[in-house]
C-alpha positions in Angstrom: -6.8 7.9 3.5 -7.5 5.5 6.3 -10.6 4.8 8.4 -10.7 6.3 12.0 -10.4 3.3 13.5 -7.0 3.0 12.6 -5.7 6.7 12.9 -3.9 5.1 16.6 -2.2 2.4 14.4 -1.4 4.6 11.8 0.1 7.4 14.2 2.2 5.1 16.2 6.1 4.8 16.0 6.1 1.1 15.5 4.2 1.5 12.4 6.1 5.1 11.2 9.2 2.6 12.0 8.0 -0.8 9.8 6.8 1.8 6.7 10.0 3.5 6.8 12.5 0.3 6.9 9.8 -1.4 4.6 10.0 1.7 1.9 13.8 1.4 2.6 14.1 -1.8 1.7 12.1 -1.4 -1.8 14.5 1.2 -3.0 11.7 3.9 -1.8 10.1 3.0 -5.0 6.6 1.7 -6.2 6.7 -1.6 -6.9 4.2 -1.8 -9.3 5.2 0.4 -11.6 8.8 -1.5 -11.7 7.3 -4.2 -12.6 6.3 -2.6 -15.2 9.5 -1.1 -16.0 8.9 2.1 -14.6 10.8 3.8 -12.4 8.6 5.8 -9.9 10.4 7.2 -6.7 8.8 8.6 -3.8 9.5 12.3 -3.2 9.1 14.7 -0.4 6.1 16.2 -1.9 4.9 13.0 -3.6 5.7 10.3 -0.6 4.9 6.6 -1.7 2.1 4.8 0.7 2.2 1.0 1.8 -0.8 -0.8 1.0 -1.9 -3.8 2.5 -3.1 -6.6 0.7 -5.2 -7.8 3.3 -7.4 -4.8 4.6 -7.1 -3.3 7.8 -10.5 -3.8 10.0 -11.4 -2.9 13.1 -11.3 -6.7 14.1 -7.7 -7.2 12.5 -5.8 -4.0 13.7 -4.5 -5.3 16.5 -3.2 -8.2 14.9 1.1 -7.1 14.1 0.6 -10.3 11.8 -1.6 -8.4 9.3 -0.5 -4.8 10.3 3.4 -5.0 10.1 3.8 -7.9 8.4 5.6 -7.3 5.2 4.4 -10.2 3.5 0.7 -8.0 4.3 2.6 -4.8 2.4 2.9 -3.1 -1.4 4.9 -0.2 -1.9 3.0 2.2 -4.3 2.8 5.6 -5.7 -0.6 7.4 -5.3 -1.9 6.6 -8.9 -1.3 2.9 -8.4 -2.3 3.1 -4.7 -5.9 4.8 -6.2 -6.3 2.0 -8.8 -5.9 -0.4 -5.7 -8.5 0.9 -4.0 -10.9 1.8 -6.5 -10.3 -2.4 -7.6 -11.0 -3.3 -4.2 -14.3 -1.5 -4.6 -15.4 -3.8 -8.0 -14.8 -0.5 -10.0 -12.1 -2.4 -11.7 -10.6 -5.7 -12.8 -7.4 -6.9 -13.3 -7.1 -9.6 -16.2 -4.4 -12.1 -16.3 -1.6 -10.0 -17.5 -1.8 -7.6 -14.4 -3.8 -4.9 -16.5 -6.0 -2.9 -15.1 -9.4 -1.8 -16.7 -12.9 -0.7 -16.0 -15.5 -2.9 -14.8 
């Protein structure tokens, strides 16, 4: 779920056009999880989300640089997307490996 201040970005068509070509283009697929050797496609009723690495903010969200820049994107499934987010928070750490366990 995103912050308010972005529900304009997040409803617009440039964005709905960069996620879609951007999903596209990573075999609709989270790439985490291949990397891990998983294969974890995004469904219908189980869509994939893009996460970017660098956080949207209200200073920043006007910046296509950050917000459609696909060097700025991950491809994940919801699980992976959660662990993101609940890393960024300092719940988590990630050793040097790329495993993921709690703080």
């Amino acid at each position: 779920m995103h912050e308010q201040f972005a529900n304009a970005f997040y409803g617009s068509g440039a964005w709905k056009r960069c996620r879609r070509e951007f999903a596209k283009a990573r075999g609709n697929m989270c790439e985490r999880c291949y990397r891990k050797g998983l294969v974890v496609v995004g469904t219908r009723e189980r869509p994939l989300e893009v996460h970017h690495k660098i956080r949207l903010t209200p200073e920043n969200i006007g910046d296509p640089d950050i917000t459609l820049n696909w060097d700025n994107m991950e491809l994940l499934c919801k699980d992976c997307h959660e662990e993101e987010r609940e890393r960024a928070k300092g719940r988590w750490k990630v050793d040097e490996n790329g495993h993921v366990s709690a703080r």
